[in-house]
FIKOLZA-1660 file (N, C-alpha, C; in steps of 0.1 Angstrom, whole numbers, plus 5000, padded with zeros to 4 digits):
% residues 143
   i   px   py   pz ch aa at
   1 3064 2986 8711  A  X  N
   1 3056 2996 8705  A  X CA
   1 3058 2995 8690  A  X  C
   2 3047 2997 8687  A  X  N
   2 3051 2997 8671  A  X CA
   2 3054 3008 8661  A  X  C
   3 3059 3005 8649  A  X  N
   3 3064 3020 8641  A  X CA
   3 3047 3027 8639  A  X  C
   4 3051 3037 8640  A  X  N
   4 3038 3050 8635  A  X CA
   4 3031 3051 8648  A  X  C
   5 3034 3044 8660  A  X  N
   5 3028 3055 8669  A  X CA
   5 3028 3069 8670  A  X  C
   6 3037 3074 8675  A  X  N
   6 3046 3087 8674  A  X CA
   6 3034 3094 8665  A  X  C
   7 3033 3093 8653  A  X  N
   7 3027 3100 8642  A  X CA
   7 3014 3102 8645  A  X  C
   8 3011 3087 8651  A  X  N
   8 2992 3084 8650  A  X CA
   8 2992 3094 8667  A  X  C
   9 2999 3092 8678  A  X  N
   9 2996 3099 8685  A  X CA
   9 2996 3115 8683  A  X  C
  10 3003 3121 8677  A  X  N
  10 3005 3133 8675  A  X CA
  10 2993 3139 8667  A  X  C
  11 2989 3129 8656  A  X  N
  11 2978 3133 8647  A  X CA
  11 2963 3133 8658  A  X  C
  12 2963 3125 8666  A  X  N
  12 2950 3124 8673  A  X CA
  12 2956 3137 8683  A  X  C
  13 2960 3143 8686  A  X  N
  13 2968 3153 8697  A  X CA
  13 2960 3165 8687  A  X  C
  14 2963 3164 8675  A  X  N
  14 2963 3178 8668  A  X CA
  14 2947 3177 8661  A  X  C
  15 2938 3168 8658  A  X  N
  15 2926 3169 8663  A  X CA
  15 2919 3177 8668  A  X  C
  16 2923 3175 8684  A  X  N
  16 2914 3184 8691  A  X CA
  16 2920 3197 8691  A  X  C
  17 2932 3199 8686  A  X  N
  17 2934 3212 8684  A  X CA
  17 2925 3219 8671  A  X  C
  18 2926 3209 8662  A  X  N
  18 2917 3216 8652  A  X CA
  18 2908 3220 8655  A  X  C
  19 2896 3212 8664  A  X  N
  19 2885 3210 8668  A  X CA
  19 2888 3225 8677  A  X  C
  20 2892 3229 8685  A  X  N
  20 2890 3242 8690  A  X CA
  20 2893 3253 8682  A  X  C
  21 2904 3253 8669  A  X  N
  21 2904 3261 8657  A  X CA
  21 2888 3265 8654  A  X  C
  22 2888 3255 8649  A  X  N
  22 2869 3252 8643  A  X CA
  22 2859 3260 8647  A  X  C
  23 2858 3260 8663  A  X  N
  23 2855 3270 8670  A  X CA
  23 2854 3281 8671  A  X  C
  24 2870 3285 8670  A  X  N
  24 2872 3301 8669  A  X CA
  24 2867 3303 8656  A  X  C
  25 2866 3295 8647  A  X  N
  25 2863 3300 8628  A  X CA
  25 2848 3296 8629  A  X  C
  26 2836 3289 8633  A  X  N
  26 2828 3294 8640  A  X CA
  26 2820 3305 8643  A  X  C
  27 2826 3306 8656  A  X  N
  27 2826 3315 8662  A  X CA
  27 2827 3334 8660  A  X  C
  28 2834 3328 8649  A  X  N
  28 2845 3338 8642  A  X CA
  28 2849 3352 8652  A  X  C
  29 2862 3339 8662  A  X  N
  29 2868 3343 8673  A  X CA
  29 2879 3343 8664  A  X  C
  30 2890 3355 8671  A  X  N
  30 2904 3350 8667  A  X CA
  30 2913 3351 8680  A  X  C
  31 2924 3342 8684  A  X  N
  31 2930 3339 8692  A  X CA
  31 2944 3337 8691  A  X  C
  32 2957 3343 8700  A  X  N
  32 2964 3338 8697  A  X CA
  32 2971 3327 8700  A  X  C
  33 2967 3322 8712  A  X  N
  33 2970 3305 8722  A  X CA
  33 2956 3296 8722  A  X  C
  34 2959 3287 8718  A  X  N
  34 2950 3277 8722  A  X CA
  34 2953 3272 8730  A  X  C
  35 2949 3265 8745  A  X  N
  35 2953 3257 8756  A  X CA
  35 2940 3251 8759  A  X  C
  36 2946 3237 8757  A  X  N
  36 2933 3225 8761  A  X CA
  36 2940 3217 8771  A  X  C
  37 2931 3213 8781  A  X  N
  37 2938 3204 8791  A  X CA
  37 2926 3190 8793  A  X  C
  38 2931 3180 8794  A  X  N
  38 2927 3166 8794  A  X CA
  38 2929 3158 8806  A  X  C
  39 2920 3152 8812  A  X  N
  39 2923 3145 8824  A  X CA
  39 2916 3133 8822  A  X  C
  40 2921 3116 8817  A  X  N
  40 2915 3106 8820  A  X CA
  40 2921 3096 8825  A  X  C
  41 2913 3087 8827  A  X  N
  41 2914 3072 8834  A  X CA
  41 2901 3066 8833  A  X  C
  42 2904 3057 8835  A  X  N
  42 2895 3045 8840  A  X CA
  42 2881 3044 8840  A  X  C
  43 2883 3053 8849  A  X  N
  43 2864 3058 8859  A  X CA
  43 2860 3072 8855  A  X  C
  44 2870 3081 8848  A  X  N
  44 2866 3095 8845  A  X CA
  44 2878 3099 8832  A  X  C
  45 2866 3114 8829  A  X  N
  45 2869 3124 8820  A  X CA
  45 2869 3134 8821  A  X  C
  46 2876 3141 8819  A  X  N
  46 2879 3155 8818  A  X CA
  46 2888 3165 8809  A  X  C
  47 2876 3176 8804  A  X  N
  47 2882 3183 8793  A  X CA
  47 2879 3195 8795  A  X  C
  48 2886 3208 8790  A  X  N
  48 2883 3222 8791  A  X CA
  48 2897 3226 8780  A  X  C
  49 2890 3236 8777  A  X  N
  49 2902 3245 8771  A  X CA
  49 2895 3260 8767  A  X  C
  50 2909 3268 8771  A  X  N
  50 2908 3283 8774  A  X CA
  50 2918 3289 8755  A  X  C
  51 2920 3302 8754  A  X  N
  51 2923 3311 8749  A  X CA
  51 2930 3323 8755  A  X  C
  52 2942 3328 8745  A  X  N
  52 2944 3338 8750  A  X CA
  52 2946 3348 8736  A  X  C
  53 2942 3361 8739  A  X  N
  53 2941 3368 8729  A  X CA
  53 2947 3382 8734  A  X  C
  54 2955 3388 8734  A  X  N
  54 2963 3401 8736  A  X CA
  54 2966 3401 8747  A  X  C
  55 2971 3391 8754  A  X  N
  55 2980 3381 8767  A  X CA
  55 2968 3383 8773  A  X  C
  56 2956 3380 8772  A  X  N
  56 2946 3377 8786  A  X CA
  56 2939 3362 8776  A  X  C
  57 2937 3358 8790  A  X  N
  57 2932 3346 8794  A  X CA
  57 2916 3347 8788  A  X  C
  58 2910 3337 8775  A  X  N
  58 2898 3339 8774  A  X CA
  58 2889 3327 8776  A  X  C
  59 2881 3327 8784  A  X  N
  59 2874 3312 8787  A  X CA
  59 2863 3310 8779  A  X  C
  60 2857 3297 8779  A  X  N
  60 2847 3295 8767  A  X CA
  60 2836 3303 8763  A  X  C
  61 2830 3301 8777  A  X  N
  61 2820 3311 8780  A  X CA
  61 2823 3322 8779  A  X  C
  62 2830 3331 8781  A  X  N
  62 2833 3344 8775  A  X CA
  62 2830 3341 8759  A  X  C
  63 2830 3334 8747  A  X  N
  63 2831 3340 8734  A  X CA
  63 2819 3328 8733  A  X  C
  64 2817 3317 8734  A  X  N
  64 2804 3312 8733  A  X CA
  64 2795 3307 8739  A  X  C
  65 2782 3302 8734  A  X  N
  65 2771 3302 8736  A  X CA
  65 2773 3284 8744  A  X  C
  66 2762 3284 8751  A  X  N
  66 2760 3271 8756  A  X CA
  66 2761 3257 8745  A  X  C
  67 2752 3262 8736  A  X  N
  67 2753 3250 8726  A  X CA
  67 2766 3249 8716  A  X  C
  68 2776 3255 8713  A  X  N
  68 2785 3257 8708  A  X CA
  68 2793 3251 8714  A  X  C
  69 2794 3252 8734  A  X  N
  69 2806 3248 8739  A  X CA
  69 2801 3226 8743  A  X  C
  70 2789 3227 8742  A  X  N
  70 2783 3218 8742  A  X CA
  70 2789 3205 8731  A  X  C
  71 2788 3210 8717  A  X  N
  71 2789 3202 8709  A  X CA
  71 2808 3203 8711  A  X  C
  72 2814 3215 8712  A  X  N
  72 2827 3215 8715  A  X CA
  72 2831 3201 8720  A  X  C
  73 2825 3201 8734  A  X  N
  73 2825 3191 8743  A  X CA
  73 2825 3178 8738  A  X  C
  74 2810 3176 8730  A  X  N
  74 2813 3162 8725  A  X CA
  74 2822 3158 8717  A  X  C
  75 2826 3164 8705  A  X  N
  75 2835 3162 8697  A  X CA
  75 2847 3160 8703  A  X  C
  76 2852 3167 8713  A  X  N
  76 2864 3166 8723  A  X CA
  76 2864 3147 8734  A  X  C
  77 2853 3146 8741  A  X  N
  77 2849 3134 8742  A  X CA
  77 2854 3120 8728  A  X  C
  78 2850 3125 8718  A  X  N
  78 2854 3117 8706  A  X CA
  78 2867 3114 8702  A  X  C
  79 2872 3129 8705  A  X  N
  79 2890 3129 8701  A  X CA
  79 2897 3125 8714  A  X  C
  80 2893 3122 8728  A  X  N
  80 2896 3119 8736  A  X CA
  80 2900 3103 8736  A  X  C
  81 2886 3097 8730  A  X  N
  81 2885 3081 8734  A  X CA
  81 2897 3078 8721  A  X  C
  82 2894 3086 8708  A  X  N
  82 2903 3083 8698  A  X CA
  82 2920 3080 8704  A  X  C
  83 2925 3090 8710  A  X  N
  83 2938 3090 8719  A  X CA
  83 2942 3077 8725  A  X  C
  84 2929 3076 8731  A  X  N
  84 2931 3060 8742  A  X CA
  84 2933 3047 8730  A  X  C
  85 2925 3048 8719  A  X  N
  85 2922 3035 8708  A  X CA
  85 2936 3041 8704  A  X  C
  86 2946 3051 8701  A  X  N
  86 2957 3048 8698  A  X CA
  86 2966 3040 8701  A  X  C
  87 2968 3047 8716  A  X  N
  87 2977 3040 8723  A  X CA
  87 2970 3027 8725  A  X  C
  88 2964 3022 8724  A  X  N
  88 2957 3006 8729  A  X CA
  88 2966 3001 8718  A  X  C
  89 2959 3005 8705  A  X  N
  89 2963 3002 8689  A  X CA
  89 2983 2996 8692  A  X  C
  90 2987 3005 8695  A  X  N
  90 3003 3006 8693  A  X CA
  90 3006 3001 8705  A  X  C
  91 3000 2996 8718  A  X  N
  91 3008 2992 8734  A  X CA
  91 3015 3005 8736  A  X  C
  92 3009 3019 8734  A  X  N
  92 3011 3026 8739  A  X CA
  92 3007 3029 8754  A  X  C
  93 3018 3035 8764  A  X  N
  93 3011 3038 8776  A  X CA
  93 3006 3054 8769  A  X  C
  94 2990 3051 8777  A  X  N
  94 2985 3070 8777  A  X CA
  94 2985 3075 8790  A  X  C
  95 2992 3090 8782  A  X  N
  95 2990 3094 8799  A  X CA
  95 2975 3099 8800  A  X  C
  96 2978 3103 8816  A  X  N
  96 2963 3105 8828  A  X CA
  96 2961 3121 8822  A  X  C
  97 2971 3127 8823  A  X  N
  97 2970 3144 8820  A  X CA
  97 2978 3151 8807  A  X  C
  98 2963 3155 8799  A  X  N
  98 2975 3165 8787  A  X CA
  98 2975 3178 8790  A  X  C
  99 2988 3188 8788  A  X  N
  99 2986 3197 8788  A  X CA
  99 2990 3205 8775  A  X  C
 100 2983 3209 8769  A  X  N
 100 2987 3211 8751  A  X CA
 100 2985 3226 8750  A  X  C
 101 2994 3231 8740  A  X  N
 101 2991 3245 8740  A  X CA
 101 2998 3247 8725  A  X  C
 102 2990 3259 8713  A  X  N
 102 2988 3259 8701  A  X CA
 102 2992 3274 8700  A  X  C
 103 3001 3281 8694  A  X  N
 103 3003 3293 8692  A  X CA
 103 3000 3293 8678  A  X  C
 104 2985 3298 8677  A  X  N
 104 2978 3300 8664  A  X CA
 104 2989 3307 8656  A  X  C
 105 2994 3317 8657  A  X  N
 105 3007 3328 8648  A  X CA
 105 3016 3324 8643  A  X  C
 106 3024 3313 8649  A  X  N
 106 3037 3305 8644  A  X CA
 106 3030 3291 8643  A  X  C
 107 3020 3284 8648  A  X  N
 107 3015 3274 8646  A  X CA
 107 3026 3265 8652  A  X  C
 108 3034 3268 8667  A  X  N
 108 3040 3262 8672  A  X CA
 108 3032 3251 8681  A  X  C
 109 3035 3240 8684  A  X  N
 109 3027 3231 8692  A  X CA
 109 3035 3225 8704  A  X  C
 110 3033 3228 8717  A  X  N
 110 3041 3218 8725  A  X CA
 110 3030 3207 8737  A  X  C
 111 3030 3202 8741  A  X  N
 111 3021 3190 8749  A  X CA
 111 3034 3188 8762  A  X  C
 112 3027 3186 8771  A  X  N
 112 3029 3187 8786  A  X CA
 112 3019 3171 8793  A  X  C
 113 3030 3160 8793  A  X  N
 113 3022 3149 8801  A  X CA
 113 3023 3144 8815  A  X  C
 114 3014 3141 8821  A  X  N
 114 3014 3133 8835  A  X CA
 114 3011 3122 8834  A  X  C
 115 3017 3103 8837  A  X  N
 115 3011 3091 8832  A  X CA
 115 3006 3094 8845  A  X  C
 116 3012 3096 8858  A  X  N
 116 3002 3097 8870  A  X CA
 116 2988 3094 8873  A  X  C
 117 2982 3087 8881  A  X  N
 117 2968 3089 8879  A  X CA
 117 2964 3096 8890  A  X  C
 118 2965 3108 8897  A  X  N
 118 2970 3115 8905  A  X CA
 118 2951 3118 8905  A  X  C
 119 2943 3116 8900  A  X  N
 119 2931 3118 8903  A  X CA
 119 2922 3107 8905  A  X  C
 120 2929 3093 8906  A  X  N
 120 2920 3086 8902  A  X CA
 120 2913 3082 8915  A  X  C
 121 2914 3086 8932  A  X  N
 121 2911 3086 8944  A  X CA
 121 2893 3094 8941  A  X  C
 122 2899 3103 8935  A  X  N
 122 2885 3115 8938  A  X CA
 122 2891 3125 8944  A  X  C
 123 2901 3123 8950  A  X  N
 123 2906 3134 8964  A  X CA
 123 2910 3148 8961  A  X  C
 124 2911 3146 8944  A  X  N
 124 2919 3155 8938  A  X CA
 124 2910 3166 8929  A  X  C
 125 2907 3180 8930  A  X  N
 125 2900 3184 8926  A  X CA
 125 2905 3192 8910  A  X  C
 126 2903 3184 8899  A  X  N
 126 2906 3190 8882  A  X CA
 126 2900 3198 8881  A  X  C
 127 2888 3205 8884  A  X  N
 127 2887 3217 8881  A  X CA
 127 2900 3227 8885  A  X  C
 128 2900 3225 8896  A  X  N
 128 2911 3234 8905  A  X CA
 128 2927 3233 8896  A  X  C
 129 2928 3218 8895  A  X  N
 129 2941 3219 8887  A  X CA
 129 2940 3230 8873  A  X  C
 130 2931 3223 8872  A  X  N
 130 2929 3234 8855  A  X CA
 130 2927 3250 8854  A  X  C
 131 2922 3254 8864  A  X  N
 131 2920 3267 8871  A  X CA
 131 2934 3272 8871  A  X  C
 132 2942 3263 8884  A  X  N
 132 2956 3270 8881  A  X CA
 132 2965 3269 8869  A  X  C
 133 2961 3258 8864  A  X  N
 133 2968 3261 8850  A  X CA
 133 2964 3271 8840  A  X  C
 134 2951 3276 8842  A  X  N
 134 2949 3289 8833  A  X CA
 134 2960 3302 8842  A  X  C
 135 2956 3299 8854  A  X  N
 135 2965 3312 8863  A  X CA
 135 2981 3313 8859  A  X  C
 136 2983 3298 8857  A  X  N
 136 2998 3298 8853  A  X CA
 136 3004 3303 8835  A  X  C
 137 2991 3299 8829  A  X  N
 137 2995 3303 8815  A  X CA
 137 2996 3317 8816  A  X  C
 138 2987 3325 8825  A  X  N
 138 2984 3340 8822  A  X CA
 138 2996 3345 8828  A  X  C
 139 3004 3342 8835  A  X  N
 139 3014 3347 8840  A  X CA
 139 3026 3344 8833  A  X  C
 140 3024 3334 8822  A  X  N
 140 3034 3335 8815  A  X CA
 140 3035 3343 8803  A  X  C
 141 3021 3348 8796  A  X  N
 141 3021 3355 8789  A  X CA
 141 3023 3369 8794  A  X  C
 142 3024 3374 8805  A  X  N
 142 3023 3388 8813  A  X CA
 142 3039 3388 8817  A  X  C
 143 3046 3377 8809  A  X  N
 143 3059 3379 8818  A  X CA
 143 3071 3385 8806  A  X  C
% end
């Protein structure tokens, strides 16, 4: 692997964090968790990310409009493929699953990976994973 992966990964990680910032400024939402979750491979894509604002769970659709989460979307798509041209770039392995989460207040950042391709069958339903991962973040803020 080569030097400056680490950095170039992290910088394309915080990206799409910005890119959901942007949103809320936008939007002119305020939030105090960002949580974006990512699912690729090969054959597929998958992206979503939720909010939480006074420990509840806020979904996109709750604060925007179709075209808003639309263009969200592509832009995320962009910072997505960018991730993969990293790790190509450096002989990085990417993982299949991110799980990133952004405490707008302290601007703390932590990421949660799976290299697994635990979806790449079909058999495996990501919405559902991501569903309970919002269930799981809400429980942690309620704890």
């Amino acid at each position: 692997m080569l030097q400056g992966f680490e950095e170039a990964f992290t910088d394309a990680q915080a990206s799409i964090v910005s890119l959901a910032l942007e949103l809320l400024e936008n939007g002119e939402k305020e939030a105090d968790m960002v949580y974006i979750y990512i699912y690729q491979n090969d054959s597929m894509n998958f992206f979503n990310a939720f909010f939480a604002k006074d420990k509840k769970v806020v979904l996109l659709h709750h604060w925007f409009d179709y075209e808003q989460i639309k263009e969200f979307f592509g832009c995320a798509k962009e910072d997505m493929e960018h991730i993969t041209e990293v790790c190509d770039k450096y002989d990085g392995k990417c993982p299949a699953e991110f799980r990133l989460s952004y405490n707008v207040n302290t601007k703390a950042f932590d990421a949660k990976y799976n290299y697994d391709d635990f979806a790449g069958d079909g058999d495996v339903s990501l919405v559902d994973i991501y569903k309970d991962w919002q269930k799981e973040c809400e429980a942690e803020l309620n704890s």
